[in-house]
C-alpha positions as CSV (number, residue, x, y, z in Angstrom):
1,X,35.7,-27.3,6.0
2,X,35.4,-30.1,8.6
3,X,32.4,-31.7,8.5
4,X,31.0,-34.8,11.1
5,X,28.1,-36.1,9.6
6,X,25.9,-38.7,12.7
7,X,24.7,-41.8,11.1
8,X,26.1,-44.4,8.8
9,X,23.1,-45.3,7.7
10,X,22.1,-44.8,3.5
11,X,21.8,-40.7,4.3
12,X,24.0,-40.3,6.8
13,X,26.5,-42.4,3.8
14,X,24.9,-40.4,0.8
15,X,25.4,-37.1,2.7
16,X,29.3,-37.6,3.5
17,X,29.5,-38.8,-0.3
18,X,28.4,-35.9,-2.0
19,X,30.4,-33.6,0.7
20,X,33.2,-35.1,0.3
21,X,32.8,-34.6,-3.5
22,X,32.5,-30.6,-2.9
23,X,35.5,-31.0,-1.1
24,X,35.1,-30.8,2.4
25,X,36.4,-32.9,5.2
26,X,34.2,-35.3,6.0
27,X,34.2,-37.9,8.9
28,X,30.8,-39.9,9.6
29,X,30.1,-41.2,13.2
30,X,27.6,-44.1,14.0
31,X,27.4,-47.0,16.9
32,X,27.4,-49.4,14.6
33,X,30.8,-50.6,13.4
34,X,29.4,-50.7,9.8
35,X,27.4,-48.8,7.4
36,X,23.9,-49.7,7.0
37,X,23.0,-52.1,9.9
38,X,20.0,-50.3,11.1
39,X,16.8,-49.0,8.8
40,X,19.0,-49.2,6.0
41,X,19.9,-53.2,6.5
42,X,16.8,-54.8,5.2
43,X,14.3,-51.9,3.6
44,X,11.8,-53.0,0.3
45,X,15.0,-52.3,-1.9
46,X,12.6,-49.6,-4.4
47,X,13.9,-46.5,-5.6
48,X,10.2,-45.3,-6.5
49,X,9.6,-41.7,-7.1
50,X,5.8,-43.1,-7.8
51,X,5.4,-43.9,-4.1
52,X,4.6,-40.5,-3.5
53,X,1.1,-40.8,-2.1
54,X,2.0,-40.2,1.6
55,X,0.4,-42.5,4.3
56,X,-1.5,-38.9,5.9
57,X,-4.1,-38.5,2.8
58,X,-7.9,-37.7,3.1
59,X,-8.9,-42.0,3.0
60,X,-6.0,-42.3,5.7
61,X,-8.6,-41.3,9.0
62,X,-11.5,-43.9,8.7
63,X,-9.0,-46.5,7.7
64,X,-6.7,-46.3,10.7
65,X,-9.9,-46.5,12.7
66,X,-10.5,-49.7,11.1
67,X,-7.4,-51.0,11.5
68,X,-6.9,-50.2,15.2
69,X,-8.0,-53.4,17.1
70,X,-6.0,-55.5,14.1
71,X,-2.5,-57.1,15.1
72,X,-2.1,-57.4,12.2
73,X,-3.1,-53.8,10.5
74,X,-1.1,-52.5,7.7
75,X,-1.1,-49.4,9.7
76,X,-1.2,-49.7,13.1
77,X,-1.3,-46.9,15.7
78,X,-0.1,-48.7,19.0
79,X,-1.3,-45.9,21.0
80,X,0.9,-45.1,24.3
81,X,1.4,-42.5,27.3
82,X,3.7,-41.2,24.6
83,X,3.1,-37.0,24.4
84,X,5.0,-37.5,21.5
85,X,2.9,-40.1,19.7
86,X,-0.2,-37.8,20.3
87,X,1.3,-34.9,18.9
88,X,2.9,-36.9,15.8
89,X,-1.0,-38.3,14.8
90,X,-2.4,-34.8,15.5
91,X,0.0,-33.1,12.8
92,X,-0.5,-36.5,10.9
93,X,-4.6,-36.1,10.8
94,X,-3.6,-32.7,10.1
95,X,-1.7,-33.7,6.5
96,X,-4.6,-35.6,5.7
97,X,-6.8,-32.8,4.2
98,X,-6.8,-33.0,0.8
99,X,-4.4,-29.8,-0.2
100,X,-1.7,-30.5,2.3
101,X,-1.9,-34.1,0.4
102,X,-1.3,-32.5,-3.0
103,X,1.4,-30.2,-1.8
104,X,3.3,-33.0,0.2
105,X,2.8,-35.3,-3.1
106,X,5.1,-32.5,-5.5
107,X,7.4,-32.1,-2.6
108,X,7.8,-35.9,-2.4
109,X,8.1,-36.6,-6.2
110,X,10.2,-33.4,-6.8
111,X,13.2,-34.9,-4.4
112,X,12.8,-38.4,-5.5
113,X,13.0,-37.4,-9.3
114,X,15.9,-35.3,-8.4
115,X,17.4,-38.3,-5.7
116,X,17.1,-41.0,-8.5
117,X,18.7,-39.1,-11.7
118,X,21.4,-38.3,-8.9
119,X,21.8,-42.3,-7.7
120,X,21.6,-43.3,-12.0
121,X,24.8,-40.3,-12.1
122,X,26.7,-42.2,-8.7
123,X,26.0,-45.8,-10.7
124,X,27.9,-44.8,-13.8
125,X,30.2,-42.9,-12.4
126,X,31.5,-45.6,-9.9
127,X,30.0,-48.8,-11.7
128,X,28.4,-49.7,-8.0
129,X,26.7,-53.2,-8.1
130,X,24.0,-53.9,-5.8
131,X,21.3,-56.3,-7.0
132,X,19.5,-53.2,-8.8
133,X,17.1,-53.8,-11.7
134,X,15.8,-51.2,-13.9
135,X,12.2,-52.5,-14.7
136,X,9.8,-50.1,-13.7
137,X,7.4,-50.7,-10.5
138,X,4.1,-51.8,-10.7
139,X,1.5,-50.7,-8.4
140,X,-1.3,-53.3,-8.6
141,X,-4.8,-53.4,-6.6
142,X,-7.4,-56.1,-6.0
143,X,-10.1,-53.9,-5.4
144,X,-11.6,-51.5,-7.4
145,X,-12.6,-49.1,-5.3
146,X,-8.6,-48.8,-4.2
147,X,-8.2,-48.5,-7.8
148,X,-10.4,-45.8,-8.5
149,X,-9.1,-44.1,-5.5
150,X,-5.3,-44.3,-7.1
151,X,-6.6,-41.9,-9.8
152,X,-6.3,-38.7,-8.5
153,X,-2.8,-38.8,-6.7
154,X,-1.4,-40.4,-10.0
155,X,-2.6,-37.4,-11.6
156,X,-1.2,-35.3,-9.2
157,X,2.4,-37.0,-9.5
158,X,2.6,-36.5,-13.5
159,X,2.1,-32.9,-13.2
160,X,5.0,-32.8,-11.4
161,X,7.1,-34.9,-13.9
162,X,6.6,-38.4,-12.7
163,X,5.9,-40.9,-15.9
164,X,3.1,-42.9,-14.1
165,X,-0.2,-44.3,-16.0
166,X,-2.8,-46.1,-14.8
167,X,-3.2,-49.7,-16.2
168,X,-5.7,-52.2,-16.6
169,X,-5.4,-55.8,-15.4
170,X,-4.4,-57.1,-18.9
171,X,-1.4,-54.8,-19.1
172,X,-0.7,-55.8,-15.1
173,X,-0.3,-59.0,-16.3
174,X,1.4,-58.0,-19.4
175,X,4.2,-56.7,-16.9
176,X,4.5,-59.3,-14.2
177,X,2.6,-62.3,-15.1
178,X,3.4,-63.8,-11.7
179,X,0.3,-61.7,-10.8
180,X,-1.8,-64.1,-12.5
181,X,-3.1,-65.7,-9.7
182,X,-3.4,-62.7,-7.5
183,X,-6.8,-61.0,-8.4
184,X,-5.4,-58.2,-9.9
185,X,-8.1,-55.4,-11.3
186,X,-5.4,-52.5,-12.4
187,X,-2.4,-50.9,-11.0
188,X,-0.4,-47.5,-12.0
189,X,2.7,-48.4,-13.5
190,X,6.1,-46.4,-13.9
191,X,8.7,-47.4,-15.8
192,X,11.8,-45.2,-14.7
193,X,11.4,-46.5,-11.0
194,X,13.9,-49.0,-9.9
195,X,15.0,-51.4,-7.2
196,X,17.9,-52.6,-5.6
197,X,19.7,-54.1,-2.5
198,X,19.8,-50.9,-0.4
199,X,22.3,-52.9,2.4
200,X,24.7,-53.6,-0.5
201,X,24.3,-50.1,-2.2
202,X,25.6,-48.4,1.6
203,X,28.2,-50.5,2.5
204,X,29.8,-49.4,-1.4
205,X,29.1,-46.0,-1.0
206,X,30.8,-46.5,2.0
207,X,33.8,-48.0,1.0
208,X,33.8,-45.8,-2.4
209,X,33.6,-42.6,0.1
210,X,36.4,-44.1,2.9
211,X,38.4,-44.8,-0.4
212,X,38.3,-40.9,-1.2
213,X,39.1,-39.7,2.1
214,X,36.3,-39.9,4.1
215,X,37.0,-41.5,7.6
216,X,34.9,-43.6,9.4
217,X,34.2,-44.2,13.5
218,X,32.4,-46.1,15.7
219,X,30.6,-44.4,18.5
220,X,27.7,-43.5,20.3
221,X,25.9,-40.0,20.4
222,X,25.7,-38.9,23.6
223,X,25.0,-35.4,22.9
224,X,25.2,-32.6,20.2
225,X,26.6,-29.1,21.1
226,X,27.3,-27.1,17.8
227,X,29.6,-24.9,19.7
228,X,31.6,-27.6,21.1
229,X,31.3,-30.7,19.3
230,X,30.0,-33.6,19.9
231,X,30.0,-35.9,23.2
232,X,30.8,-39.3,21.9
233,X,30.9,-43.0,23.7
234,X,34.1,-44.9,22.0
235,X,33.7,-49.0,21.8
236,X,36.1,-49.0,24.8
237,X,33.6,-47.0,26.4
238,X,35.5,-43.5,26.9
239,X,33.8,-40.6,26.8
240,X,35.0,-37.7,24.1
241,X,34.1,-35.0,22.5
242,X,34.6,-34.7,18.5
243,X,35.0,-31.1,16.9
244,X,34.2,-30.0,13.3
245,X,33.3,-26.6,11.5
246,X,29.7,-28.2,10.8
247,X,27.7,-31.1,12.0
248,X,24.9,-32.5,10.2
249,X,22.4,-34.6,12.0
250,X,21.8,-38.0,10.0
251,X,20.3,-39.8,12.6
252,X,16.9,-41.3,11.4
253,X,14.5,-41.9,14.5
254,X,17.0,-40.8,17.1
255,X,17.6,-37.5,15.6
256,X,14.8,-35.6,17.9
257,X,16.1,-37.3,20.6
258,X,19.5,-34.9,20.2
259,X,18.1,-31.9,18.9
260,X,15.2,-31.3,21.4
261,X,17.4,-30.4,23.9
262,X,18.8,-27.7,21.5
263,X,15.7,-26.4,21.1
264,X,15.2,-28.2,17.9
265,X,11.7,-30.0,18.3
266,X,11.7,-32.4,15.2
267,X,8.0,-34.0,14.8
268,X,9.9,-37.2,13.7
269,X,8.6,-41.0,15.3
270,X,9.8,-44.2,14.8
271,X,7.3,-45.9,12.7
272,X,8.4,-50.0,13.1
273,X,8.5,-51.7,9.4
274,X,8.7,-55.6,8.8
275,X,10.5,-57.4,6.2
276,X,10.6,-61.0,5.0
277,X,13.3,-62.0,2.8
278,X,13.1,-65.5,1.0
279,X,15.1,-67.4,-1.5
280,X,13.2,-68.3,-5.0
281,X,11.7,-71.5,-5.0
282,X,10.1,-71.3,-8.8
283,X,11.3,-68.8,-11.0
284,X,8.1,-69.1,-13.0
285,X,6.0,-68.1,-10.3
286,X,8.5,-65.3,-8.3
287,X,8.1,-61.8,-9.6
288,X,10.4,-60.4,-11.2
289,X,9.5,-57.0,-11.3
290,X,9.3,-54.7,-8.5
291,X,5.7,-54.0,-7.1
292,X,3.7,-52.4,-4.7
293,X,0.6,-53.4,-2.8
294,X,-0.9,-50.3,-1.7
295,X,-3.9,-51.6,0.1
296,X,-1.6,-53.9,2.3
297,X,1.2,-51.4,2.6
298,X,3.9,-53.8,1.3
299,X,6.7,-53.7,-1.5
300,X,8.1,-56.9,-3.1
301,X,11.5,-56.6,-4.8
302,X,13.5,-59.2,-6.6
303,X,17.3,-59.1,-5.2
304,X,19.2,-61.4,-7.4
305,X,17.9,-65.3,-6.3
306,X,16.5,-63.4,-3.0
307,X,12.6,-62.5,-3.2
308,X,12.4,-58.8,-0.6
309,X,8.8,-58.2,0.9
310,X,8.8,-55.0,3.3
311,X,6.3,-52.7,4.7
312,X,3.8,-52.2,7.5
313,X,3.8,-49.5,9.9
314,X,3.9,-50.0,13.5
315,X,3.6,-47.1,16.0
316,X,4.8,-47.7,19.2
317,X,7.8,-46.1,20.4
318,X,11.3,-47.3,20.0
319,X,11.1,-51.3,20.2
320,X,12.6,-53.5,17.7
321,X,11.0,-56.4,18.9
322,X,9.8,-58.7,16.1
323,X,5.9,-59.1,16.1
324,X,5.3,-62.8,14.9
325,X,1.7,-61.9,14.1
326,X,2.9,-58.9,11.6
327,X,5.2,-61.1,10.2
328,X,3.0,-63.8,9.6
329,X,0.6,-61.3,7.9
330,X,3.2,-60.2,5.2
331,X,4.3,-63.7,4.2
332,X,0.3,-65.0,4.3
333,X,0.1,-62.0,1.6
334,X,2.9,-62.9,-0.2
335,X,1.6,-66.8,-0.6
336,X,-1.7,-65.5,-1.3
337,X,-0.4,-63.7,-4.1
338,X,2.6,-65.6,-6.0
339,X,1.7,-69.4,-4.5
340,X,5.0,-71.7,-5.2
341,X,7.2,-68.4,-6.0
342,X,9.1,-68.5,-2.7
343,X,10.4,-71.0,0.2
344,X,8.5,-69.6,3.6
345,X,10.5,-72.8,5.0
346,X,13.8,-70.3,4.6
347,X,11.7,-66.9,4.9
348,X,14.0,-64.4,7.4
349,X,12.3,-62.0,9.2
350,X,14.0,-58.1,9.8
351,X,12.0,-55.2,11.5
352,X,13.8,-51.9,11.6
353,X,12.2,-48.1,13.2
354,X,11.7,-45.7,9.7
355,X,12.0,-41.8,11.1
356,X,8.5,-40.6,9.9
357,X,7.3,-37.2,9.9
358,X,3.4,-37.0,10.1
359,X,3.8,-35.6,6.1
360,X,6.3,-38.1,5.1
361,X,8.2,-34.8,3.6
362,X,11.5,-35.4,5.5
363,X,13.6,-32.2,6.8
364,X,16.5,-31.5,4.9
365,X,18.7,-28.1,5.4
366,X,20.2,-25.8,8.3
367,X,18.8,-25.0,11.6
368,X,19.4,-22.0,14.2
369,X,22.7,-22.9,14.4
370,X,24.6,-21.9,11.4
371,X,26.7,-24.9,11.7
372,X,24.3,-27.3,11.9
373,X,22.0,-29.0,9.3
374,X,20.1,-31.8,9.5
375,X,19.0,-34.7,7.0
376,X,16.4,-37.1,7.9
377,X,12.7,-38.2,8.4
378,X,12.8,-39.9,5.2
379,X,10.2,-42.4,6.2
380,X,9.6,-45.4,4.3
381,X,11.4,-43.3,1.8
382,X,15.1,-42.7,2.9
383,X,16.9,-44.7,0.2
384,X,14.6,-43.4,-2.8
385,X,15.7,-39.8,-1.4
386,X,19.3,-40.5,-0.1
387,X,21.1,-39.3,-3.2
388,X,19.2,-36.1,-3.8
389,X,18.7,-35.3,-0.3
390,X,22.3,-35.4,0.4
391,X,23.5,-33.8,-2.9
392,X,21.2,-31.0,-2.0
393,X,22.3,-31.1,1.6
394,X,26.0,-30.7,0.4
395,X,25.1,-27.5,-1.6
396,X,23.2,-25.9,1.5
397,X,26.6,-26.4,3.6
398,X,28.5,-25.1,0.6
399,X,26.6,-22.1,0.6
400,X,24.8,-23.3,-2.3
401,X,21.4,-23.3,-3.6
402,X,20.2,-26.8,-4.2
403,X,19.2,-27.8,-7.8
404,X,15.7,-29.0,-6.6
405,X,12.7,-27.6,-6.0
406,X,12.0,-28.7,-2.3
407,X,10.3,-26.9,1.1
408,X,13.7,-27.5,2.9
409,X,14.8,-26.2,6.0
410,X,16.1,-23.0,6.9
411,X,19.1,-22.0,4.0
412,X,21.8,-19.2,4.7
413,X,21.2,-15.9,3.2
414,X,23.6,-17.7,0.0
415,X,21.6,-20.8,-0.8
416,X,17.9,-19.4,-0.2
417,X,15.6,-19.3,-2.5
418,X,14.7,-23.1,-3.7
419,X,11.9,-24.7,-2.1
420,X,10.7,-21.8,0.1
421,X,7.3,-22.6,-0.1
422,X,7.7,-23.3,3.9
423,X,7.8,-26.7,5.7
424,X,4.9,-28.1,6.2
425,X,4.1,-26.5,9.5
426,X,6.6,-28.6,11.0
427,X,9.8,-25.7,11.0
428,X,9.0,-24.7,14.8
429,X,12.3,-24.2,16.5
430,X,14.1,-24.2,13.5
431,X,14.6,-20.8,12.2
C-alpha cells in the first residue's frame, strides 16, 4: 500500500527503509530539504543498548531539586506556564519509583538489542559507512557512591540479555587509557555497544532507500487528517493535501503537536540536548573508545579525526537557542577529563529538541485510526532504536507481529500479541 511516513529525521528514514523493504509505497515528508538536519544532525553518535537506565529512576527526584538553580545542571527543568511541562514532570516523578524503573529498563534494552542486531543486518547488507567503531562503551564514574548506585540497574539490564559488567578502575583504564587523568573509580562496561556518525548514517539510508524507490519531499506539516491526507506547505509556499493508504507519524518533538488535535494526546516534550564537536589535537590523549559519563549526563564518541561530546537536558519548551553557559559546562568537562585530547579553539557547538516521554520508553505502533501509526519519543535514544523501532513498525502496518518483545502501541487484531504488557500509563487516547 501507499504509505507517507512525516519526518526525515533517523526514524522517520529507518521507518520508510524497512517499509519499503516489505514492499509498500513509501514517500517520506519533512521541512527540511535533507534527511537528518534536526535531532538527528549532531546526537552523541552511540548505539548503546547499556544506556538503558532511564533519566525518571528512584535517585532522579532529589537530584533535579539540586540541580534546579544550576545554569548549568545536567538536568535542568526550566519550569514555565507550560500545562504541558507540568504534566510531562508529574508522569516523569511518576516513572521514578523503583518498579516502573525496572520495567522501563527491559522495555528499553529489549528494543535496543533488537534495534542494534537490526542496524549490524542494514551494515552488511548495504556496506553503509559512517564513522562507526565497534568497541564497546564504557560507562565510567568518579564517585563511588554513583558507582555503587550503577549496580542494580546493570543487574537489571543482563537479565534481559544485555552483556554489561561492572569494572574496576584498573580495567577502565585497561579500556581507554585516555581516562588516566580523569579520576576514574569504576564504570560498567559493554562490549557489543557501538558508535557512529548518526548525520552520515541518515543521509545513506536515505539515499540507499530513494535508490529503491522511496521518494522524497520537502514540506511542512500543517495538519494530519487520516481520512483525508495530509495538509502540507510546499517550498513555494502552496498549500496541498497529500493522500496515502497509511500515515505514520515520525515527527520527534512536534509529533503531539499534530496528533492532539485528533484526539491523540502524546506525553512527549522537547527536552533541549547540547553537543560540542572538536577535531583531535593529541591522539595520545583523545579517547578512542566511546564512553558515557553518567553523573554529568554526557556521551563522548570518536567520529573518525572528530572528537563528539553530547548530552544535557534542558526543559523548556521548543527553543533552539544555544545556551553559552551549557555549552561551556560540557567542554569544561571534557578538558577536565582528557586535558590536551582536543582543540576547544575549533570546538562547534549544536543543540537540537530530543522528543522525551517522562519513561524514556518511546511509542511505537497504531492508534485509533487504523491507518495511522506512530514512531517516536525516542528520547536521547532515537538512533540506538531507529532500526528496530522501524523494522517493528513496518511489521505492525503489514499486519504483522513484531519480532521483539516491546509494550507498543495499539496493534490490529493480526499483529497483537508482542509486548502487551501495556504502555506505561501513557496509551490515553490511543486505543
Amino acid at each position: 500500500m501507499r504509505v507517507l511516513v512525516l519526518g526525515s529525521g533517523v526514524v522517520g528514514v529507518a521507518s520508510a527503509w524497512y517499509l519499503n523493504k516489505a514492499g509498500h509505497e513509501v514517500t517520506v515528508i519533512d521541512r527540511r530539504a535533507a534527511s537528518g538536519m534536526e535531532t538527528s544532525f549532531a546526537n552523541g553518535g552511540q548505539i548503546s543498548v547499556s544506556h538503558a537506565e532511564p533519566w525518571a529512576n528512584p535517585g532522579a527526584p532529589l537530584k533535579v531539586l539540586q540541580w534546579l538553580m544550576r545554569e548549568d545542571a545536567p538536568l535542568l527543568f526550566r519550569l514555565r506556564a507550560d500545562a504541558r511541562q507540568w504534566l510531562w514532570g508529574l508522569g516523569f516523578l511518576r516513572e521514578c519509583l523503583p518498579w516502573r524503573t525496572r520495567h522501563n529498563i527491559r522495555q528499553l534494552v529489549n528494543l535496543g538489542l533488537y534495534s542494534r542486531a537490526s542496524l549490524q543486518a542494514l551494515r552488511a547488507e548495504t556496506g553503509l559507512q559512517y564513522d562507526q567503531l565497534t568497541r564497546g562503551i564504557l560507562h565510567f564514574y568518579t564517585s563511588r557512591r554513583e558507582l555503587d548506585a550503577a549496580v542494580d540497574p546493570a543487574r537489571v539490564m543482563r537479565e534481559h540479555g544485555c552483556d554489561i559488567e561492572m569494572v574496576d578502575r584498573a580495567r577502565c583504564l585497561e579500556i581507554e587509557p585516555a581516562l588516566q587523568s580523569s579520576g576514574v573509580v569504576g564504570g560498567s562496561w559493554t562490549p557489543s555497544d557501538e558508535s557512529g556518525d548518526a548525520h552520515k548514517f541518515t543521509q545513506g539510508v536515505a539515499k540507499l532507500a530513494a535508490e529503491r524507490g522511496v521518494k522524497f519531499r520537502t514540506g511542512r506539516v500543517l495538519a494530519i487528517d487520516p481520512a483525508k491526507g495530509v495538509k502540507v506547505e510546499t517550498p513555494d509556499l502552496r498549500e496541498e493535501v497529500v493522500s496515502a493508504d497509511a500515515y505514520v507519524v515520525a515527527l520527534g518533538s512536534y509529533s503531539p503537536l499534530f496528533t492532539r488535535a485528533l484526539g491523540i494526546p502524546l506525553a512527549i516534550y522537547p527536552a533541549k540536548g547540547y553537543s560540542v564537536t572538536m577535531p583531535v589535537a593529541d591522539p595520545a590523549r583523545a579517547y578512542s573508545v566511546s564512553l558515557t559519563d553518567d553523573e554529568y549526563k554526557l556521551v563522548f564518541s570518536r567520529l573518525g579525526d572528530r572528537l563528539r561530546i553530547a548530552g544535557t537536558a534542558e526543559l523548556s519548551g521548543y527553543s533552539t537557542e544555544l545556551n553559552e553557559v551549557r555549552c561551556r559546562a560540557i567542554l569544561r568537562r571534557v578538558l577536565q577529563l582528557f586535558p590536551g585530547g582536543a582543540d576547544p579553539a575549533q570546538a562547534l557547538f549544536w543543540t537540537g529538541l530530543r522528543p522525551a516521554t517522562p519513561s524514556n520508553v518511546p511509542y511505537i505502533g497504531g492508534t485509533r485510526y487504523p491507518n495511522l501509526f506512530l514512531n517516536t519519543g525516542h528520547g536521547t535514544l532515537g538512533w540506538t532504536h531507529s532500526c528496530g523501532s522501524g523494522r517493528a513498525l513496518a511489521d505492525i502496518v503489514s499486519g504483522r507481529k513484531p519480532e521483539v518483545d516491546f509494550a507498543f502501541t495499539r496493534l490490529s487484531p493480526t499483529a497483537r500479541g508482542a509486548g502487551g504488557a501495556g504502555r506505561n500509563g501513557l496509551s490515553a487516547g490511543l486505543s
